[in-house]
C-alpha positions in Angstrom: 21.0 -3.7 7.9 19.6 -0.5 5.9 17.1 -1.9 3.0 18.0 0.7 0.1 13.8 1.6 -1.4 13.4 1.9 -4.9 11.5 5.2 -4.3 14.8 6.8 -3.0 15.2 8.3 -6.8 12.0 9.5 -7.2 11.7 11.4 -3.7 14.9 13.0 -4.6 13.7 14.2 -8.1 10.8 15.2 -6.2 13.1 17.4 -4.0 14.2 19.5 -6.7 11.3 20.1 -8.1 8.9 20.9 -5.6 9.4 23.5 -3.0 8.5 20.9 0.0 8.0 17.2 -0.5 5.3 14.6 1.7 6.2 11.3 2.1 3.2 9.5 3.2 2.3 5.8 3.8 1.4 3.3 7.1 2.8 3.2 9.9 6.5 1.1 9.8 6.6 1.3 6.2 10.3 3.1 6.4 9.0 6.4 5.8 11.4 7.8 8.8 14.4 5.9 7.4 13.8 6.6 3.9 14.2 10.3 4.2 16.8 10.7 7.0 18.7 8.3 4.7 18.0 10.9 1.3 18.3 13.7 3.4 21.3 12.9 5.6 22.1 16.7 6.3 19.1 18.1 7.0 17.5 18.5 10.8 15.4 15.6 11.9 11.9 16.4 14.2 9.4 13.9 15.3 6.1 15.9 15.8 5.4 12.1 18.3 7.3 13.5 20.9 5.4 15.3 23.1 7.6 18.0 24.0 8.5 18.9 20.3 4.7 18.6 19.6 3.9 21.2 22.7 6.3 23.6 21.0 5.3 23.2 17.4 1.4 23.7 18.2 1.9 26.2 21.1 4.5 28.6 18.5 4.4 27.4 15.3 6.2 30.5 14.3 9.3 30.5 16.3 9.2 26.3 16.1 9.3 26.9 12.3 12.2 29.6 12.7 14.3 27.5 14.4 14.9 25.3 11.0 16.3 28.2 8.8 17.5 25.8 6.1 14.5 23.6 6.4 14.4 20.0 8.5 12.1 16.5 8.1 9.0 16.9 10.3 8.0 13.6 10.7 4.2 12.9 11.2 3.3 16.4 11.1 -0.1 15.8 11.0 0.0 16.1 14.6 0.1 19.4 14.4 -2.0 20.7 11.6 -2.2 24.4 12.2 1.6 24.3 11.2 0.7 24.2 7.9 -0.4 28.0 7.4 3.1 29.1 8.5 5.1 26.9 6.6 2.7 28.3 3.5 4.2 31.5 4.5 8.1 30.5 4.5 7.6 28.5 1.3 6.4 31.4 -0.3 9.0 33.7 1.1 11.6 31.5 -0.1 12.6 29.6 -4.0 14.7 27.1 -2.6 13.4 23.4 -3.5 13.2 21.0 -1.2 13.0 22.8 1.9 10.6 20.6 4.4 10.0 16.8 3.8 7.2 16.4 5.4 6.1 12.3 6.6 2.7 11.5 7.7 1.2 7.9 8.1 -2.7 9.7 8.1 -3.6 10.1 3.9 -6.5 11.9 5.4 -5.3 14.7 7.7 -2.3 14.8 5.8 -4.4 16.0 2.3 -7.1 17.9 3.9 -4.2 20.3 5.2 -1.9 20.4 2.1 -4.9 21.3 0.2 -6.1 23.9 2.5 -2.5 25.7 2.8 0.2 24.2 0.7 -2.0 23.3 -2.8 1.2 23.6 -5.9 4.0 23.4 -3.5 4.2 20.1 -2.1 5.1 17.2 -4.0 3.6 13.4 -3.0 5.5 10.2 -2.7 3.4 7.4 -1.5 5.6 4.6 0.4 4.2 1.6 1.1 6.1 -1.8 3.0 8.6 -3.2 1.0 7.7 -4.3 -2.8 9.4 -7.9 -3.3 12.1 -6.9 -5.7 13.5 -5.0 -2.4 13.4 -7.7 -0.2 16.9 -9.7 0.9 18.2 -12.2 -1.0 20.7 -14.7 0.5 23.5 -14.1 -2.2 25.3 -11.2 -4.7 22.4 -11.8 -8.0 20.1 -13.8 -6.4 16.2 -12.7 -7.1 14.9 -10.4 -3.9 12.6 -12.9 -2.1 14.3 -16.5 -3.2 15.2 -17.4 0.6 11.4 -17.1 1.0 8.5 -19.7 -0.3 5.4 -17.9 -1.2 3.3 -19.1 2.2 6.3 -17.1 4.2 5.9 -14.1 2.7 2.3 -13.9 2.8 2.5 -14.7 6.5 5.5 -12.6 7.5 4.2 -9.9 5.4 6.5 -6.8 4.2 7.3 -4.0 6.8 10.8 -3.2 6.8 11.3 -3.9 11.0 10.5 -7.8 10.1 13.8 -7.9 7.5 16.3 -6.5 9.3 18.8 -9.1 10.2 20.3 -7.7 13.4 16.4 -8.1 14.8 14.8 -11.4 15.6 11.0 -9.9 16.1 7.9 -12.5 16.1 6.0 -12.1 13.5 3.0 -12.6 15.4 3.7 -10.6 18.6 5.0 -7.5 15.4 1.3 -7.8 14.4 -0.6 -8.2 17.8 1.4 -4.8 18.7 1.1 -3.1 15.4 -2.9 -3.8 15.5 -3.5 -2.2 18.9 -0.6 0.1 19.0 -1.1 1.9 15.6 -4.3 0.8 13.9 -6.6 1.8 16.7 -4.6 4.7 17.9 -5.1 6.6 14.1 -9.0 5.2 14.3 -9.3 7.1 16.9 -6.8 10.2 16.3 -9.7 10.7 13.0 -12.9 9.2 14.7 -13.5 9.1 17.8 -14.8 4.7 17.8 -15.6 3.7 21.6 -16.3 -0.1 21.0 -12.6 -1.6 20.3 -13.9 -4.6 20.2 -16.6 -3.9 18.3 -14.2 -2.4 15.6 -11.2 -5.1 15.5 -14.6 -7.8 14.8 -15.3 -5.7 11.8 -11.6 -5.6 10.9 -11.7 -9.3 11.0 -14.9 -9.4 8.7 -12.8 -7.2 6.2 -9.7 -9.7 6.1 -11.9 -12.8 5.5 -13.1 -10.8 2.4 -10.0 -10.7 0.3 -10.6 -10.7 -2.8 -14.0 -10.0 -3.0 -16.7 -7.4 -4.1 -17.5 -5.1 -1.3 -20.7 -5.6 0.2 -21.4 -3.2 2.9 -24.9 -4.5 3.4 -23.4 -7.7 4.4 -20.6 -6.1 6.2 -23.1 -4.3 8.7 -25.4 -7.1 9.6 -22.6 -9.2 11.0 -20.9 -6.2 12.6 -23.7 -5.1 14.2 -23.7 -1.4 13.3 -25.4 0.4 10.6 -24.2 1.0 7.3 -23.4 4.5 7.8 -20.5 3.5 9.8 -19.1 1.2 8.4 -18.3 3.5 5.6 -16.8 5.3 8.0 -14.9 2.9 9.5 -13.8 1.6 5.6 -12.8 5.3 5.3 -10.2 5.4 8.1 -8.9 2.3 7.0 -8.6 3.6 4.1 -6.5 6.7 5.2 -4.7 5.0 7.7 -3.1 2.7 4.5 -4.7 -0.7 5.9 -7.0 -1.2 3.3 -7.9 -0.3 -0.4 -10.8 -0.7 -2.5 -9.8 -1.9 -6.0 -12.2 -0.2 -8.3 -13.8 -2.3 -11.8 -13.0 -1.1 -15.3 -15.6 0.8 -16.7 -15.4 -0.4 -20.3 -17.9 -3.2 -21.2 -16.6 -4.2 -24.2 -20.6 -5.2 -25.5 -21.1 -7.1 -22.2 -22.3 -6.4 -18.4 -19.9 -5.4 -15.9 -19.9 -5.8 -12.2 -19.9 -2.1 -10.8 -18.7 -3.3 -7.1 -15.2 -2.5 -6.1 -13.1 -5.7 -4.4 -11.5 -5.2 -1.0 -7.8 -5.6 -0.5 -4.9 -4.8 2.2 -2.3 -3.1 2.0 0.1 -6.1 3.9 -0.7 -9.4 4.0 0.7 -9.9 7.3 -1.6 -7.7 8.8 -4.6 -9.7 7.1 -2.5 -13.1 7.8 -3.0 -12.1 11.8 -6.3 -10.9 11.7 -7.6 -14.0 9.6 -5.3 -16.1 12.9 -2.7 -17.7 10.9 0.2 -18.6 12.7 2.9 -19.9 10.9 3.5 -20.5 6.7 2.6 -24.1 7.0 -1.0 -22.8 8.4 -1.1 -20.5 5.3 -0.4 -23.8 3.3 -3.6 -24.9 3.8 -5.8 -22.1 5.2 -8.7 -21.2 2.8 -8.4 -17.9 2.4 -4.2 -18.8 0.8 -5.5 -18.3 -2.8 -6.9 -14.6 -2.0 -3.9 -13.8 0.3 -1.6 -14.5 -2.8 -3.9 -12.6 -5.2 -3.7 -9.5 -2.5 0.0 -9.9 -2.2 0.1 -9.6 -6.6 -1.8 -7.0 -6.6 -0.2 -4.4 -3.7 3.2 -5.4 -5.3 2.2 -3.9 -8.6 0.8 -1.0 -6.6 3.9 -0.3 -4.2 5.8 -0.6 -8.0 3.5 2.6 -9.3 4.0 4.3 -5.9 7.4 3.8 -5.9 8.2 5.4 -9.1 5.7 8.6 -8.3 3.3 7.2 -10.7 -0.9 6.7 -10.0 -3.0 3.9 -8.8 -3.5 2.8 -12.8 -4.9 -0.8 -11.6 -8.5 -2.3 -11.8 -10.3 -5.7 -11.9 -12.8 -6.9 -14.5 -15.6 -8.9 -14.2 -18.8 -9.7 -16.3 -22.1 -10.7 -15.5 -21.5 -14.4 -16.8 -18.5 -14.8 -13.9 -16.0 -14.1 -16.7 -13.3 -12.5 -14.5 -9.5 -10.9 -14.9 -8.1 -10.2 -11.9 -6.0 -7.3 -12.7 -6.2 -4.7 -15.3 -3.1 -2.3 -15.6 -4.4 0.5 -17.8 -1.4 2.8 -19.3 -2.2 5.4 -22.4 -4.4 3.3 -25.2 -3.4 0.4 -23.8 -5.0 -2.5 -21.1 -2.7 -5.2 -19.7 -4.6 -8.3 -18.6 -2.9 -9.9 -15.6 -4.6 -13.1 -14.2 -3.1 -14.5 -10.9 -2.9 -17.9 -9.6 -1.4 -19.5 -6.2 -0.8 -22.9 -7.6 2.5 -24.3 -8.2 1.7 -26.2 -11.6 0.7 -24.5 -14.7 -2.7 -25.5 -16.3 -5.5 -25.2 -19.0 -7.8 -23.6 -16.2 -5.1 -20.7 -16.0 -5.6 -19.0 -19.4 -9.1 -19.5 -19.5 -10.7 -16.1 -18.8 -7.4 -14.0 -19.8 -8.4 -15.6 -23.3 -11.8 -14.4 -23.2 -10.7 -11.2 -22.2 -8.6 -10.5 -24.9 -10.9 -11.5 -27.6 -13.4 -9.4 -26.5 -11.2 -6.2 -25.7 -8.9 -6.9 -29.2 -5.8 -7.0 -26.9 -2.7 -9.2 -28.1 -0.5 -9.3 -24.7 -1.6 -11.1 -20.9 0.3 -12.1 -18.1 -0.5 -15.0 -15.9 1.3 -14.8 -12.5 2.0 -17.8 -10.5 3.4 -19.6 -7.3 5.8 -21.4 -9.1 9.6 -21.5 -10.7 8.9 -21.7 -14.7 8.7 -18.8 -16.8 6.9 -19.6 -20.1 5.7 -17.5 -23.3 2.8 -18.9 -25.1 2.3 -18.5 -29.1 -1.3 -16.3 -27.6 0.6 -13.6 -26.4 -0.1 -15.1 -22.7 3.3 -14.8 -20.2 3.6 -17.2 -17.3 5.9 -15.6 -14.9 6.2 -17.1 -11.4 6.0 -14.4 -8.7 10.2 -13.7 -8.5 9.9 -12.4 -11.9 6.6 -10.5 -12.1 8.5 -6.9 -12.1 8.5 -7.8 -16.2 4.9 -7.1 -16.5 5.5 -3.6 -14.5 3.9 -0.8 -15.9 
C-alpha cells in the first residue's frame, strides 16, 4: 500500500521552478518512493549500488550523458564530484526540473550544492510520516485513530512500519535501522572507531528529551571530551536523527534561558534506544511525557517541511521556570502551544500559556493533549487532542 505524502505538491511546484530539485531527509523516510512516484517517467539511479557508483565517480561525464532528459539520482552524495558536471548541463540547458536529486546526509548534500549548484536547486525536506498521513481504518476517519498515543510513540513513523502487506517488528526495524544506517553515515562523515562508545552517548541523548542541552554533562558520562561530542551532535544532526530546538530570543522584560532543548526526529528511534518494548511499557515508562512532547513538536515540524516552508518553531523559558513549550513564530505574530500527555484536562494545563500571553500581549494559545475532547476557552486557549492538532498549523 503506497502512503500518498503531503509534500508530493510542493516538490512538484518545486519542479517547475527550479532547474533541479533535492529531496533530502533520513534514511526510510520515503524519499525513494516519493519521487519515483512524482516522477513516474523519468530514469531511476541509485548512486548505493556499487557498480552505478563506480561509473558515476570514475566518468561523471559520460554517466551524466547517459540521462539526456534528466533521471532521479538517489543518494548522490556518494558521489560528490558529480556535482561540478551537472553545474555544467544545468547551465547548458532551461528546462526545469531536470535532476531530482535525494540524499539522506544534510551535510554533504549542502556543502556540495553550495559549492557547485548555489540558485539552481530547489530544497524539500522529507521527514517520516506527519500523523495526518498515517492510515486510518475507514473512508473519513482521522489519520492515526486505529492507534492510542503510547503506539505511536513506540512504533514511531517511517513509512516501511505502515505498509499493510509487511508485518516488520518494530523492535528488530529499529535494532537494524541503528546499526545498519545510523552508524554507517557516522562514519561515511567522521570517521568514530569506538561503536560502542558512540551508541552509549546516543543513549545519553534519548534520555534527554525534552531538555536543555548540556554538553558539559553530556561528556563526563560519555567519557569523551567536549569537543566531540559536538561533533558527534553534529552528525546527528545531518544524518536527520536529532535536532536542537533553539529558545526565543525576546524577553518580554524578563530572563530567558539561552540553552537549546534536544529532540529526535522519530520517536521510535528514541523509544528503542531508551529500551522500550511494547506501548504498554511506554504507558508507564518515565520518559512517556517527553516522548509525547517530542512526537508534538516533529509533527509541527514535518507540517513546515512538508509545505516547503522553514523551521519557524522555538521554546520559551524564563528564569523563574515559567515555560511554553512551543512557540510558532509567523510574520508579527507568536503562537503559544503548550503540550500535555495526560488524558484529562486540568487547571495545571493553562497555567504557563496564561502567563505567557500576558506578558507577550498575545490573545490566541493552543494546548495539545492525549485525549478525545476539543474545547475553546473564553482566554483565547484551544484544547485540541493530538488527532486534531493540524488546526493550530502554521
Amino acid at each position: 500500500m503506497l502512503i500518498t505524502r503531503i509534500a508530493e505538491k510542493e516538490l512538484k511546484s518545486l519542479a517547475g521552478q527550479f532547474k533541479s530539485v533535492a529531496v533530502v531527509g533520513p534514511r526510510q523516510s520515503g524519499k525513494t518512493t516519493l519521487v519515483r512516484m512524482a516522477f513516474p517517467d523519468k530514469a531511476y539511479v541509485s548512486l548505493e549500488n556499487p557498480d552505478t557508483r563506480r561509473f558515476a565517480i570514475e566518468d561523471p561525464r559520460g554517466f551524466i550523458a547517459t540521462y539526456p532528459n534528466g533521471a532521479i539520482l538517489d543518494e548522490i552524495q556518494r558521489t560528490p564530484d558529480i556535482f561540478s558536471y551537472l553545474q555544467q548541463v544545468l547551465d547548458e540547458n532551461q528546462g526545469k526540473g531536470r535532476f531530482i536529486l535525494t540524499g539522506s546526509n544534510n551535510f554533504l548534500l549542502q556543502e556540495n550544492i553550495s559549492q557547485s549548484l548555489a540558485g539552481r536547486v530547489g530544497y524539500l525536506y522529507l521527514l517520516p510520516l506527519a500523523i495526518n498521513e498515517l492510515p486510518g481504518d475507514l473512508p473519513g476517519e482521522l489519520p492515526g485513530k486505529r492507534l492510542s498515543a503510547n503506539e505511536l510513540m513506540h512504533k514511531g513513523f517511517y513509512p516501511s512500519l505502515y505498509r499493510e502487506e509487511e508485518q516488520i517488528d518494530v523492535g528488530k526495524y529499529y535494532t537494524n535501522y541503528i546499526r545498519t544506517y545510523i552508524e554507517r553515515d557516522v562514519r561515511l562523515i567522521r570517521n568514530v572507531t569506538d561503536l560502542y562508545t558512540f551508541e552509549r552517548f546516543l543513549r545519553l541523548c534519548a534520555g534527554r528529551i525534552g531538555q536543555l542541552l548540556n554538553m558539559n554533562s553530556l561528556a563526563v558520562e560519555t567519557g569523551v571530551d567536549n569537543k566531540t561530542i559536538g561533533a558527534w551532535l553534529s552528525v546527528l544532526e545531518a544524518s536527520f536523527v536529532v535536532f536542537r530546538l533553539q529558545p526565543y530570543h525576546k524577553n518580554f522584560n524578563k530572563r530567558i534561558v539561552k540553552m537549546p532543548k534536544l529532540y529526535f526526529y522519530d520517536t521510535g528511534v528514541a523509544s528503542a534506544l531508551l529500551g522500550i518494548e511494547n506501548a504498554a511499557q511506554m504507558a508507564l515508562h518515565p520518559f512517556r511525557g517527553s516522548l509525547f512532547e517530542n512526537m508534538v513538536i516533529v509533527d509541527f515540524l514535518k507540517s513546515r517541511y512538508n509545505r516547503g516552508k522553514t523551521n519557524n518553531l522555538y521554546f520559551w523559558r524564563d528564569s523563574l521556570g515559567t515555560e511554553v513549550d512551543l512557540i510558532a513564530e509567523e510574520s508579527d505574530t507568536l503562537l503559544p502551544i503548550e503540550i500535555k500527555s495526560g488524558q484529562t484536562i486540568t487547571e495545571d494545563y493553562f497555567k504557563s500559556i496564561s502567563s505567557w500571553l500576558k506578558i507577550s500581549g498575545m490573545k490566541k494559545g493552543w494546548v495539545i493533549y492525549a485525549g478525545d475532547e476539543r474545547q475553546d476557552r473564553s482566554n483565547g486557549i484551544t484544547v485540541l487532542p493530538l488527532a486534531q492538532m493540524s488546526t493550530a498549523y502554521t
